[in-house]
C-alpha positions, -999 to +999 in steps of 0.1 A: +271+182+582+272+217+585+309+232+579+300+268+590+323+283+618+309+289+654+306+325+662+335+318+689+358+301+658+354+330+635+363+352+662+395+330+664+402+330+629+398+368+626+422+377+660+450+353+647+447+366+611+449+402+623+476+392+646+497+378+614+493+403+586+509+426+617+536+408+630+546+385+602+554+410+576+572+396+548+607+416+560+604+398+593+600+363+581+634+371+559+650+381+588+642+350+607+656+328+578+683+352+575+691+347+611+683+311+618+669+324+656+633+315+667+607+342+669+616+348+711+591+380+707+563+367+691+562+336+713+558+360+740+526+378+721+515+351+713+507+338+748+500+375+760+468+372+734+455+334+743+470+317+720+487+293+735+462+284+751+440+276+725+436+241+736+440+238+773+412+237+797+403+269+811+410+250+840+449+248+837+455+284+825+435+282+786+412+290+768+389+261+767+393+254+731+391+220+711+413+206+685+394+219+657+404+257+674+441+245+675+436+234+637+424+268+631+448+286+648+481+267+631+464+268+594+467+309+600+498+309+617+513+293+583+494+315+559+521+343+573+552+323+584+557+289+588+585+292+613+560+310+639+537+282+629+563+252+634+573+267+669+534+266+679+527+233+670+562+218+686+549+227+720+507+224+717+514+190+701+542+177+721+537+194+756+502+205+758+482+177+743+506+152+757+504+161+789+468+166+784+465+132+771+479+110+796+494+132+820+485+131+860+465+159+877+496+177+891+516+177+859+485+192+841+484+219+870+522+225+872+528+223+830+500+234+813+492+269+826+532+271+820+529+264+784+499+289+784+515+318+796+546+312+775+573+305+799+575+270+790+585+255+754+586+215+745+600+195+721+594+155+710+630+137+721+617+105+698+640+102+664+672+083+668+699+076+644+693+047+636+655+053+621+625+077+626+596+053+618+614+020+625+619+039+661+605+003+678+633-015+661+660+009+664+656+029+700+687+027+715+678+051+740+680+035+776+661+048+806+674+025+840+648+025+865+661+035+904+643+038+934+631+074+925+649+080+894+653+074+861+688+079+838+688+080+805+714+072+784+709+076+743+713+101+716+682+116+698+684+132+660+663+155+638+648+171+672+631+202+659+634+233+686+655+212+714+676+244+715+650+270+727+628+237+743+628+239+785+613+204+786+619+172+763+588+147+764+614+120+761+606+085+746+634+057+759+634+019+762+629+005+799+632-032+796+652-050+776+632-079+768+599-073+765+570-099+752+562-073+725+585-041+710+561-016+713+560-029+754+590-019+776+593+017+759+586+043+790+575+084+785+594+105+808+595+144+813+631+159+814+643+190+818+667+204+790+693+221+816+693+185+835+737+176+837+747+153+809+722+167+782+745+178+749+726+198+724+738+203+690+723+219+658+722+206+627+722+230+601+696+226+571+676+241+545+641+239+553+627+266+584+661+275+591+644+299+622+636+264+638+666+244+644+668+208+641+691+190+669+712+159+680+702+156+716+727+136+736+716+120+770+743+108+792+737+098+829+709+121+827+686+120+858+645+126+857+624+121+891+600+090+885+574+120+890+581+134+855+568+099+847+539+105+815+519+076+819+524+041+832+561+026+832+564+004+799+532+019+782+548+048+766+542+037+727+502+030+732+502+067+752+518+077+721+497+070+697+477+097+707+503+127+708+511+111+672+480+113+659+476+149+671+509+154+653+499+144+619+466+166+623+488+194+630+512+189+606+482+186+578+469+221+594+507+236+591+509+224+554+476+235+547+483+271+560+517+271+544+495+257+507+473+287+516+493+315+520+517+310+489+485+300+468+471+335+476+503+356+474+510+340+441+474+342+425+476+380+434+511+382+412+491+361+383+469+394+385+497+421+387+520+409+367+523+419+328+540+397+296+528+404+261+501+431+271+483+410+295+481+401+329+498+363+330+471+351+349+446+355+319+470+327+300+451+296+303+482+275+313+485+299+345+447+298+348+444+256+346+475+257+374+459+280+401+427+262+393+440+228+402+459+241+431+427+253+445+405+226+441+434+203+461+437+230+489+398+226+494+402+188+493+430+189+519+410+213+544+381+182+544+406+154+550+417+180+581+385+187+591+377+151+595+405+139+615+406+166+640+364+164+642+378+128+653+398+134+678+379+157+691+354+136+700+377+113+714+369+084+685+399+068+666+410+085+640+450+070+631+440+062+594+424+094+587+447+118+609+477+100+581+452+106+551+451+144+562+490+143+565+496+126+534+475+143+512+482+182+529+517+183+530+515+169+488+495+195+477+518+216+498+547+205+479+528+206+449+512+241+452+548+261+459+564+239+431+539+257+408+544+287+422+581+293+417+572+280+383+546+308+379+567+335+392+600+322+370+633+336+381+612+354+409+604+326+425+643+312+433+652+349+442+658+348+484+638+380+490+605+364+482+597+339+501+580+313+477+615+301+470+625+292+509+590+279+511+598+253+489+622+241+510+595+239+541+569+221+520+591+195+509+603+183+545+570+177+557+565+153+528+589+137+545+587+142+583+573+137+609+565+103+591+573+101+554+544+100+528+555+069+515+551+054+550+518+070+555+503+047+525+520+015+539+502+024+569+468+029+556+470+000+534+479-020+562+454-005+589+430+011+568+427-013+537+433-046+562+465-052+535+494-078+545+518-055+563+547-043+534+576-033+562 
């Protein structure tokens, strides 16, 4: 095993993390809370300097980069704002690695340099209300099949970035009986300003800059050629994109573990009580410690599931190890760092206290921790299924 970065990688790493410290200044990620708007501008720069393109084929408009680049690129996103970080990974994950997964030759030439450049955005339309990870058991959504047309009919929740998204990779139920659930379930390509899509926000707490939304679909029409896939196939094409999203999520919750772990070591350093730095007390010391050695443990879970899929081998149970564990020690690093900084640490100009708040949802979303051990006791342990 050899864990070095390539020369091209650490060249990656370096841009991005220059990029950051200069356009995610702590001021600005305040403002985007503040605001609740998406970070328009640095989408923009963010394609102007590759980015985007990080991985898609140099082919389609990218930069020839593999997952393990994308990884890279999301963990330093995160160090220096989540909320730039979440908007990357909606559209990589959803858009560009969908499409690149199962997409046809001319929705890979008319998408993917689009997503590259930055005129594009996507967003997962998969949530409903009537369950997230039950979504087999409880899609209502309903996609009638025409000559050359589909219309969908349904209502989507908890759809992060549907308001700024100009495509919705849109997951709906095609047959009514089917042999098995996960048949009869159809991916489609819609365009958000398509007549009878509703968008509506749902406020919350956690990345305020990237709104979560109720996506209504009435009578909405999609050509069969915005068909992802085969008809009826969707859910085994989606295992894929799902995967990929757990690996990025892992990477977001690493970044966002990373970057409060280092702003609040450096305050353990500066800041005084009884004549001493605090960070000398061994209480402080045994904390940061602890939190360390779990951020190092969750980078090799990462590292392992994106090395995976990368290489186009299975990697379900690990890619849900990587989320489980990452986005925990996530929760668990910012929960010790408010405690560290004290009354500091709730105070809205510093942004340990909102991060809170982020770290916590991805504990439970895009699939809830709880499930993710269900799951790999069931797939990876060969366990009786508990759900």
């Amino acid at each position: 095993m050899n864990f070095e970065l390539s020369k091209q990688q650490k060249m990656i790493k370096s841009a991005i993390a220059e990029f950051i410290k200069k356009e995610c200044t702590p001021e600005y990620t305040l403002a985007l809370d503040k605001e609740k708007r998406f970070p328009e501008e640095l989408w923009q720069k963010l394609a102007e300097n590759g980015f985007l393109g990080i991985a898609i084929p140099e082919e389609y408009g990218g930069t020839g980069g593999d997952i393990l680049d994308y990884v890279l690129v999301i963990e330093e996103i995160c160090k220096g704002s989540i909320a730039v970080g979440f908007g990357f990974f909606l559209s990589i994950c959803f858009g560009g690695k969908s499409i690149g997964f199962y997409g046809t030759e001319k929705q890979k030439q008319e998408f993917l340099p689009k997503l590259a450049d930055g005129s594009l955005k996507f967003a997962l339309a998969l949530t409903e209300p009537g369950g997230g990870t039950d979504i087999l058991g409880s899609m209502q959504t309903i996609a009638e099949v025409t000559d050359d047309h589909y219309i969908i009919n349904g209502q989507k929740t908890f759809i992060s970035g549907a308001d700024v998204a100009d495509y919705f990779i849109t997951v709906a139920r095609t047959s009514d009986n089917p042999d098995k659930k996960s048949d009869g379930i159809t991916i489609m390509l819609v365009d958000a300003k398509t007549p009878g899509i509703k968008i509506q926000a749902i406020p919350k707490l956690a990345i305020p800059a990237v709104t979560a939304c109720e996506v209504f679909f009435n009578d909405v029409k999609t050509p069969k050629s915005n068909l992802l896939g085969k008809e009826g196939k969707g859910w085994h094409h989606l295992v894929s994109t799902l995967d990929n999203e757990r690996i990025g999520v892992a990477a977001m919750t690493i970044g966002l573990a990373q970057g409060i772990f280092d702003y609040v070591v450096q305050y353990a350093k500066d800041r005084q009580a009884f004549d001493k730095p605090i960070g000398q007390f061994q209480a402080i010391q045994h904390y940061l410690a602890k939190c360390a050695i779990k951020i190092e443990a969750a980078k090799g879970l990462l590292q392992k599931a994106a090395w995976l899929q990368s290489k186009g081998k299975r990697c379900d149970v690990e890619a849900t190890m990587a989320k489980y564990y990452a986005s925990s020690v996530s929760f668990e690093v910012a929960s010790k760092a408010v405690s560290i900084m004290g009354g500091y640490g709730v105070m809205e100009e510093y942004e340990v206290g909102r991060q809170l708040h982020a770290a916590k949802l991805f504990t439970l979303a895009p699939i809830s921790n709880e499930m993710c051990l269900n799951y790999i006791g069931m797939v990876g342990l060969g366990l009786p299924r508990s759900y």
